[in-house]
PDB file with one MODEL, atoms N, CA, C and O in Angstrom:
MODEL        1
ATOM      1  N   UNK A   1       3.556   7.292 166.057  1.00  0.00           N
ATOM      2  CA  UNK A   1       4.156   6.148 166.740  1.00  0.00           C
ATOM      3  C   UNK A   1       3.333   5.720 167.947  1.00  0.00           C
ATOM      4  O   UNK A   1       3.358   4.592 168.440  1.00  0.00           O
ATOM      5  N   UNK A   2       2.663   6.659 168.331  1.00  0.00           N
ATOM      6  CA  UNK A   2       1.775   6.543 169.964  1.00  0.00           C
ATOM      7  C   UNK A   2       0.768   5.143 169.397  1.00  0.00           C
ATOM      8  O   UNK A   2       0.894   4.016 169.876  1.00  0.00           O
ATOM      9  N   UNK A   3      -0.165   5.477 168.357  1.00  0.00           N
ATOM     10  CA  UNK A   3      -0.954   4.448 168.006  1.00  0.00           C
ATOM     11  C   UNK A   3      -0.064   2.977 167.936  1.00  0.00           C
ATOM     12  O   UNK A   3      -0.031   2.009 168.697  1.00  0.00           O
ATOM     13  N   UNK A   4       0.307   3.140 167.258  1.00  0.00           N
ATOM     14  CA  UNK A   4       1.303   1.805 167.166  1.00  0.00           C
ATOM     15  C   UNK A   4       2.017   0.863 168.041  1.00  0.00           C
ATOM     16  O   UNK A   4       2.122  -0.361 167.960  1.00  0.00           O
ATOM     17  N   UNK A   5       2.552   1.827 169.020  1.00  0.00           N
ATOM     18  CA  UNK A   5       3.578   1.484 169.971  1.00  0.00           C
ATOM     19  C   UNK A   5       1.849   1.093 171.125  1.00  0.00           C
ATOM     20  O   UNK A   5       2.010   0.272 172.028  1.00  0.00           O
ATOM     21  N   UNK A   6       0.833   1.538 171.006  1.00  0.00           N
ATOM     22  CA  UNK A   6      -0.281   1.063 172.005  1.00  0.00           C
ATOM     23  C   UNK A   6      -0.590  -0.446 171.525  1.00  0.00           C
ATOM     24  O   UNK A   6      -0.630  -1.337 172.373  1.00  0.00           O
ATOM     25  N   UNK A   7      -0.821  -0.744 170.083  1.00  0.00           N
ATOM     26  CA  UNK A   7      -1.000  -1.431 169.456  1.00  0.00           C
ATOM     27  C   UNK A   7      -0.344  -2.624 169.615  1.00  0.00           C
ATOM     28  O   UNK A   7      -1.022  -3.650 169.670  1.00  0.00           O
ATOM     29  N   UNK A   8       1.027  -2.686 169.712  1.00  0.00           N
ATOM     30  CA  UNK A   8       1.719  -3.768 170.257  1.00  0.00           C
ATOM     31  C   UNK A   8       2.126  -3.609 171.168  1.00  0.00           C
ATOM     32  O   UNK A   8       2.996  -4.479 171.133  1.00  0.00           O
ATOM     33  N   UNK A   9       2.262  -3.030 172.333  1.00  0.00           N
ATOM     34  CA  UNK A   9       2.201  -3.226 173.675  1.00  0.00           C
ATOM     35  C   UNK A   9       0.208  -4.471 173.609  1.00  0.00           C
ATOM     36  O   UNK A   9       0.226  -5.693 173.755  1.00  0.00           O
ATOM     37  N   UNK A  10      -0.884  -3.799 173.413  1.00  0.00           N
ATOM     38  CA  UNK A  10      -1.742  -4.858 173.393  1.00  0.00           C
ATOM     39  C   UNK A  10      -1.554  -6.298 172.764  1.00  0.00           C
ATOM     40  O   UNK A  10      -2.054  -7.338 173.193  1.00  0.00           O
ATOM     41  N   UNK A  11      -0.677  -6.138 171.587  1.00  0.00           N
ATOM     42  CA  UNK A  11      -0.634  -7.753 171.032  1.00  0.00           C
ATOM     43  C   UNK A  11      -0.048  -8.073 171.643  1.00  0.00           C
ATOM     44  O   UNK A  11      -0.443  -9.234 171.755  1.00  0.00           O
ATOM     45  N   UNK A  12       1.120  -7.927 172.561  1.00  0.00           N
ATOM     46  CA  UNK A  12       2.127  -8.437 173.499  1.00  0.00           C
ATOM     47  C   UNK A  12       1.066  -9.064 174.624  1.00  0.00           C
ATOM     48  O   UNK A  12       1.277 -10.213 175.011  1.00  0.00           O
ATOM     49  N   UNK A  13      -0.325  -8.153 175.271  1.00  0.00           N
ATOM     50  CA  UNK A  13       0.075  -8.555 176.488  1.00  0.00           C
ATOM     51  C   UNK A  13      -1.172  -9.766 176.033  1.00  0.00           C
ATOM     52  O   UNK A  13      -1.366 -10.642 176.877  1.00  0.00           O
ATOM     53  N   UNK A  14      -2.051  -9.832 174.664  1.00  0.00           N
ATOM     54  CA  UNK A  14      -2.256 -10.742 174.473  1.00  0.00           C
ATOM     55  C   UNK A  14      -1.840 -12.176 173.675  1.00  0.00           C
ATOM     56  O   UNK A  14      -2.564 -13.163 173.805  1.00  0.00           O
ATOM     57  N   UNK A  15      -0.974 -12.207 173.081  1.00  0.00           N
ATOM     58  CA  UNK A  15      -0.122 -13.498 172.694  1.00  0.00           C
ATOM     59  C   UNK A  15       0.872 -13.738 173.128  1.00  0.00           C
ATOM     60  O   UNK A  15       1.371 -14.795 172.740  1.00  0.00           O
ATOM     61  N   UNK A  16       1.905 -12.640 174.453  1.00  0.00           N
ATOM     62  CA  UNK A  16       3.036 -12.788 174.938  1.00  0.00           C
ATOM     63  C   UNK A  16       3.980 -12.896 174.534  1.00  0.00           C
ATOM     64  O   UNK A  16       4.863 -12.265 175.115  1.00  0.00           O
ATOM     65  N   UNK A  17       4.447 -13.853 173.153  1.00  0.00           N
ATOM     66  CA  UNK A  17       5.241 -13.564 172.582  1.00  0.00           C
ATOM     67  C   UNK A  17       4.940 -13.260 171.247  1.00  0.00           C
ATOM     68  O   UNK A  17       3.901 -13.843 170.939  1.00  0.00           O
ATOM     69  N   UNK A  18       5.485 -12.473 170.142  1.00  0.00           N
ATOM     70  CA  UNK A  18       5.430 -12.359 168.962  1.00  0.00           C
ATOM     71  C   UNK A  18       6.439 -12.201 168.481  1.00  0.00           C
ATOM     72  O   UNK A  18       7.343 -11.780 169.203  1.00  0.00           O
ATOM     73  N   UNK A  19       6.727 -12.489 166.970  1.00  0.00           N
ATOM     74  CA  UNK A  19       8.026 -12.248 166.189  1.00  0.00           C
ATOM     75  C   UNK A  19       7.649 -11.095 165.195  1.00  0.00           C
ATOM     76  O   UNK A  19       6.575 -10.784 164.679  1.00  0.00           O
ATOM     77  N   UNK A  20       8.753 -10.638 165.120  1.00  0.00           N
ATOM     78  CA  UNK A  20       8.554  -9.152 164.528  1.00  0.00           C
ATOM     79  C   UNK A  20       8.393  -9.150 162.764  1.00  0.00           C
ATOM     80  O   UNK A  20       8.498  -8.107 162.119  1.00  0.00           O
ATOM     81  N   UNK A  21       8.095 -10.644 162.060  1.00  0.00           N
ATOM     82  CA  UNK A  21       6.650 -10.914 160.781  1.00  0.00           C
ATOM     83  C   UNK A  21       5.903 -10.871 161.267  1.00  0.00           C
ATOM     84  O   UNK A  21       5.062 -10.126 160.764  1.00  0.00           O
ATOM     85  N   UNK A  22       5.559 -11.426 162.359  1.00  0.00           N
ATOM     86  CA  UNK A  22       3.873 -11.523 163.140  1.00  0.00           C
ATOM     87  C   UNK A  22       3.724  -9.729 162.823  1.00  0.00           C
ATOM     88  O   UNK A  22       3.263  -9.347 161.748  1.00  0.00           O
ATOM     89  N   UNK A  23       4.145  -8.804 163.827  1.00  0.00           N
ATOM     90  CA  UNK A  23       3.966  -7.914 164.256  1.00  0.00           C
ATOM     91  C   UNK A  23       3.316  -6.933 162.829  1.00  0.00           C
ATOM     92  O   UNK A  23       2.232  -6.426 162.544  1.00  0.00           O
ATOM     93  N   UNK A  24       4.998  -7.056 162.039  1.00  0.00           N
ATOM     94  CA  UNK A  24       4.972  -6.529 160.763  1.00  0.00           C
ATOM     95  C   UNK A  24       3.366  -6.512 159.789  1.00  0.00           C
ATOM     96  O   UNK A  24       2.924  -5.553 159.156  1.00  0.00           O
ATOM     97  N   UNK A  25       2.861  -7.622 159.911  1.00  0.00           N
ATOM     98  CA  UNK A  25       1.905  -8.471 159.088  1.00  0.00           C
ATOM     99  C   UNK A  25       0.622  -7.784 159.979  1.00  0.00           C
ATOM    100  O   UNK A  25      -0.049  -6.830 159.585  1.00  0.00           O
ATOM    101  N   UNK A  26       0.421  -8.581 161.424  1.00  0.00           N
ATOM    102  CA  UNK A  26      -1.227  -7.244 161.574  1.00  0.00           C
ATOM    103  C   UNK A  26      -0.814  -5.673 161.952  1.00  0.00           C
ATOM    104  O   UNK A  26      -1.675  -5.154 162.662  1.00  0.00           O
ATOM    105  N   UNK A  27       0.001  -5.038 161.723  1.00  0.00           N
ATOM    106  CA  UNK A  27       0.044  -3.555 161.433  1.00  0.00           C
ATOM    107  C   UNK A  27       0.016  -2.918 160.004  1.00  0.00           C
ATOM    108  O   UNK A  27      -0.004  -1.722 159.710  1.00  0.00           O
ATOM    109  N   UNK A  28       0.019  -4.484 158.845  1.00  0.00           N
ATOM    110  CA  UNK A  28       0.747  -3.659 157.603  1.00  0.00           C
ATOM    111  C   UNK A  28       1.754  -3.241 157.677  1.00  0.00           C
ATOM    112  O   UNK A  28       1.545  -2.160 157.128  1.00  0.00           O
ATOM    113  N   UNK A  29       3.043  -3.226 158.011  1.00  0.00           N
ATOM    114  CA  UNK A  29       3.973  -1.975 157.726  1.00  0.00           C
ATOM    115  C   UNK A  29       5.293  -3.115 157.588  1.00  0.00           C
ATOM    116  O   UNK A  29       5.302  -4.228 158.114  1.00  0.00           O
ATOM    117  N   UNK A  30       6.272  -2.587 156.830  1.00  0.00           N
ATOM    118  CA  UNK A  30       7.049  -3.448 156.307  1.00  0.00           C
ATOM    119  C   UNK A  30       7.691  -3.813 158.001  1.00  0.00           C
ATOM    120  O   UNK A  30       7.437  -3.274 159.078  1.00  0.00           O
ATOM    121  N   UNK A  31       8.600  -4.949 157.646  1.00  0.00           N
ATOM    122  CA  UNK A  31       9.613  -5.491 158.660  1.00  0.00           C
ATOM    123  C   UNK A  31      10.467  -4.761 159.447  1.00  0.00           C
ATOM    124  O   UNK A  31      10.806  -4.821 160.629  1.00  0.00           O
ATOM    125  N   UNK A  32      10.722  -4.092 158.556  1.00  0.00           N
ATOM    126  CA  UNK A  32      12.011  -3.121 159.153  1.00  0.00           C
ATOM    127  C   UNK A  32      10.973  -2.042 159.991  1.00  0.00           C
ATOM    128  O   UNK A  32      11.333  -1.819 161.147  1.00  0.00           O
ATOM    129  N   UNK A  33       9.856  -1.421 159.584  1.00  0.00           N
ATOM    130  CA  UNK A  33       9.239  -0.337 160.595  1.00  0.00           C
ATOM    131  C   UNK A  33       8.598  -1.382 162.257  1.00  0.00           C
ATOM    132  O   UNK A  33       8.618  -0.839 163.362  1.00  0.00           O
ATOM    133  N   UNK A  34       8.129  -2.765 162.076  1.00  0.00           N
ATOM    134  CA  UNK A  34       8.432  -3.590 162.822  1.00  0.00           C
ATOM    135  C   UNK A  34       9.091  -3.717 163.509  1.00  0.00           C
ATOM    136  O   UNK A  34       8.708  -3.567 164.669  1.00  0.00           O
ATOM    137  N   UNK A  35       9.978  -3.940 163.352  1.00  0.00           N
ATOM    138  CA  UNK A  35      11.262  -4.096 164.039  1.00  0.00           C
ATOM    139  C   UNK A  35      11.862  -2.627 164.835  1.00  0.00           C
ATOM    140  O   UNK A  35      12.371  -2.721 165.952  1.00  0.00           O
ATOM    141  N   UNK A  36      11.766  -1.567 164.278  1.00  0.00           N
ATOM    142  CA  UNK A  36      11.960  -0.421 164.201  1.00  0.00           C
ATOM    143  C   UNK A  36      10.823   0.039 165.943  1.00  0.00           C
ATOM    144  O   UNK A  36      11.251   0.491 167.005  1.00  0.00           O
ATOM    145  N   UNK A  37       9.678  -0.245 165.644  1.00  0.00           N
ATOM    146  CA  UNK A  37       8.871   0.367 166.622  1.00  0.00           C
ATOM    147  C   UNK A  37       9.371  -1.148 167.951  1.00  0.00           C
ATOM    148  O   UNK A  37       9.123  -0.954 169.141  1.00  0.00           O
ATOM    149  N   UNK A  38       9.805  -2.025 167.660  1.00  0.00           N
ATOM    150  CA  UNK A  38      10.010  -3.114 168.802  1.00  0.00           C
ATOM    151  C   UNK A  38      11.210  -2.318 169.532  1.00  0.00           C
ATOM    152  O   UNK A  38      11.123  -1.820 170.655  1.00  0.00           O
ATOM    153  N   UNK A  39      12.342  -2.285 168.701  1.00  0.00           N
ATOM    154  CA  UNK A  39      13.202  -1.742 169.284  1.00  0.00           C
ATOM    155  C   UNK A  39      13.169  -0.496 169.896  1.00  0.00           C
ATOM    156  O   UNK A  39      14.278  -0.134 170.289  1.00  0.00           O
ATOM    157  N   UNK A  40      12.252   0.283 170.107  1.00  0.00           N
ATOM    158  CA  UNK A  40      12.127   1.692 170.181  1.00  0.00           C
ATOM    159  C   UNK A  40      11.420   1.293 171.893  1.00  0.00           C
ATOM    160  O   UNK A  40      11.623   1.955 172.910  1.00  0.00           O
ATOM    161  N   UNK A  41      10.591   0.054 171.778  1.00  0.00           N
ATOM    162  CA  UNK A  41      10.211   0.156 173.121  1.00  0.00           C
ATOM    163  C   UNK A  41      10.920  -1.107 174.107  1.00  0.00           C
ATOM    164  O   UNK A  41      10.614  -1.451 175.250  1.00  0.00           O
ATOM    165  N   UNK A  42      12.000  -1.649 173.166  1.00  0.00           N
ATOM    166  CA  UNK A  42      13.131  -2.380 174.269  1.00  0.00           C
ATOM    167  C   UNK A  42      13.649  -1.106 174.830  1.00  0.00           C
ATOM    168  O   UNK A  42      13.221  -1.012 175.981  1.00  0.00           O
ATOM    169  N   UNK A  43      14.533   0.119 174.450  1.00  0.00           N
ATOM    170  CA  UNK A  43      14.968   0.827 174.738  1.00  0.00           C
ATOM    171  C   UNK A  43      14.494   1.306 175.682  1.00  0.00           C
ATOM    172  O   UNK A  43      15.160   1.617 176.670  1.00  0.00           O
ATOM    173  N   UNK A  44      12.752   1.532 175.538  1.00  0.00           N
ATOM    174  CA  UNK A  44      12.067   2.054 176.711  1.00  0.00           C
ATOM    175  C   UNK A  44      11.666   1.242 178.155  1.00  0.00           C
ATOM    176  O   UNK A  44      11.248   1.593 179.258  1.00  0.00           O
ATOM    177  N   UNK A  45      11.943   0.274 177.671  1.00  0.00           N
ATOM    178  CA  UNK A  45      12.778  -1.068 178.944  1.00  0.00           C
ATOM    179  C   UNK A  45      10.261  -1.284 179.178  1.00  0.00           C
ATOM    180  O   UNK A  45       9.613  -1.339 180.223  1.00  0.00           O
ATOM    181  N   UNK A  46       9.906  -1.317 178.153  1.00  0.00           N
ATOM    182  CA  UNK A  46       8.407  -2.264 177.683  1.00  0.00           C
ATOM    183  C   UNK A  46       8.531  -3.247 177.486  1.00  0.00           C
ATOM    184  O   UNK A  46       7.813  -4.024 178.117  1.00  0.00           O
ATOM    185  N   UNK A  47       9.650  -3.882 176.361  1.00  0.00           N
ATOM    186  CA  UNK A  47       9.681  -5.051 175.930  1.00  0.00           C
ATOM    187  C   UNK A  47      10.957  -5.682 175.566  1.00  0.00           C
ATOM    188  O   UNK A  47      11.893  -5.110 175.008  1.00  0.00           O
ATOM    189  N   UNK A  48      10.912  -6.839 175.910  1.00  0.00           N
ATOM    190  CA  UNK A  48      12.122  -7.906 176.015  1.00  0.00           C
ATOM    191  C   UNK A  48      12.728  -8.552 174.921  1.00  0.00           C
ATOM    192  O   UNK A  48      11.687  -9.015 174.456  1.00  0.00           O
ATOM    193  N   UNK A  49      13.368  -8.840 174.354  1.00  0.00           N
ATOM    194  CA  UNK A  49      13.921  -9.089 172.878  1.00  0.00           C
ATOM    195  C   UNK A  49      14.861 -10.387 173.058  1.00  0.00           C
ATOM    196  O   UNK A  49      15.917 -10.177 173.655  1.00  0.00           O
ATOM    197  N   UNK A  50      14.558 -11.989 172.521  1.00  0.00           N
ATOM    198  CA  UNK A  50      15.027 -12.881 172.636  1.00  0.00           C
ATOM    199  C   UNK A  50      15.072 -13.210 171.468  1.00  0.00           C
ATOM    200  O   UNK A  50      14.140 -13.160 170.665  1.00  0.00           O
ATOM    201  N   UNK A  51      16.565 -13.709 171.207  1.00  0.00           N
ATOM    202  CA  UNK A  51      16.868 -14.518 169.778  1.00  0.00           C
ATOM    203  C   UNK A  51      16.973 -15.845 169.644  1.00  0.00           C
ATOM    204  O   UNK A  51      17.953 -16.473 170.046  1.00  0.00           O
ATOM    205  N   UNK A  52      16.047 -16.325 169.113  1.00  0.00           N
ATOM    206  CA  UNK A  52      16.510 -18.083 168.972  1.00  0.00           C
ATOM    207  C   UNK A  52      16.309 -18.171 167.918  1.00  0.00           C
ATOM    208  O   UNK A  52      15.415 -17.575 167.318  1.00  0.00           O
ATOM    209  N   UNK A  53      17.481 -19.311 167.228  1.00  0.00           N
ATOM    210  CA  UNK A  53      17.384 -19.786 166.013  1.00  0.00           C
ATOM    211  C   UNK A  53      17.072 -18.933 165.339  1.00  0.00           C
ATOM    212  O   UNK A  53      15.898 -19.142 165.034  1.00  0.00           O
ATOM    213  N   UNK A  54      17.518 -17.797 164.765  1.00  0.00           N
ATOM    214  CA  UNK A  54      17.885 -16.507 164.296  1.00  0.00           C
ATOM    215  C   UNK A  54      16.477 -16.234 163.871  1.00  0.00           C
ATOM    216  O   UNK A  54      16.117 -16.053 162.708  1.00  0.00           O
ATOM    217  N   UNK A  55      15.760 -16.224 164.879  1.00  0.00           N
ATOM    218  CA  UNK A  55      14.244 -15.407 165.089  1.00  0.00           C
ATOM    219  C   UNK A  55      14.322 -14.475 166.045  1.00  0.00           C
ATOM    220  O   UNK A  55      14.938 -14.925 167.011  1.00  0.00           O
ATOM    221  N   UNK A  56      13.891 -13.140 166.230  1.00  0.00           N
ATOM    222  CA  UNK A  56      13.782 -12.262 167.369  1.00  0.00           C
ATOM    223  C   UNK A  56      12.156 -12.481 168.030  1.00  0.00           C
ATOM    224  O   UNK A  56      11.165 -11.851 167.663  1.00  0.00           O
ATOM    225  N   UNK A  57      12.188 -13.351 168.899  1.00  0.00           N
ATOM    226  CA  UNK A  57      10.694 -13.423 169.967  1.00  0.00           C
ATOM    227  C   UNK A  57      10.927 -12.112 170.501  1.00  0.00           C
ATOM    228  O   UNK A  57      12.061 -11.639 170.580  1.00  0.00           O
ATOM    229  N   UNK A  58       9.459 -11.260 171.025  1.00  0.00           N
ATOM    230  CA  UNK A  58       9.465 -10.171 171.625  1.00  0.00           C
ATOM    231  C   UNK A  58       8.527 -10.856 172.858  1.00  0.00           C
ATOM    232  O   UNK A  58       7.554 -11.609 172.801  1.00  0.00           O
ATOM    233  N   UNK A  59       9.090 -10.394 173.737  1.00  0.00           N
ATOM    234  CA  UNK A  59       8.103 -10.234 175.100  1.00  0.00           C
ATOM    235  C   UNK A  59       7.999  -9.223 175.538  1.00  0.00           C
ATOM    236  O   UNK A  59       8.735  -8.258 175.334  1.00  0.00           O
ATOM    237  N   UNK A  60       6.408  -9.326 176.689  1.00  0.00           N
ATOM    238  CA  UNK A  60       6.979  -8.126 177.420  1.00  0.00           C
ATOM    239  C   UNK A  60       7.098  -8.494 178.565  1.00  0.00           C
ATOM    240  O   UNK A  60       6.951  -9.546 179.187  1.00  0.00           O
ATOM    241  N   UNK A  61       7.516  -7.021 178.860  1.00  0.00           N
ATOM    242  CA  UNK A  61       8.214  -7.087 180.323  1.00  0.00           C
ATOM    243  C   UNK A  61       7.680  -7.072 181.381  1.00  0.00           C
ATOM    244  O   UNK A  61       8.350  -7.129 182.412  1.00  0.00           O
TER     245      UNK A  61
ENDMDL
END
C-alpha cells in the first residue's frame, strides 16, 4: 500500500483534483482498490473527498 498511497498522494499534488477512474486507470487496479486506497488516506486526514454530480473529486489537503 506504501507504493501506492506515495503514488497518489504525487498525482494529487500534481493535477489537484482526480476522480477515483482517473486514479483507478494510471495505477491499473480495478475501481474499487481505487477507491479503497483514497479512502484509506481521507481517514488519514491526506485527502479530501468531494461529491458532485455523483462523481467523487479527490483533493488534497
Amino acid at each position: 500500500m506504501n507504493i501506492h498511497r506515495d503514488r497518489v498522494l504525487k498525482m494529487l499534488k500534481e493535477k489537484r483534483v482526480l476522480t477515483t477512474s482517473e486514479l483507478a486507470k494510471a495505477l491499473s487496479v480495478s475501481w474499487n482498490t481505487a477507491e479503497k486506497y483514497l479512502l484509506e488516506l481521507t481517514i488519514d486526514g491526506k485527502v479530501e473527498r468531494m461529491k458532485k454530480e455523483g462523481v467523487n473529486l479527490w483533493l488534497n489537503k
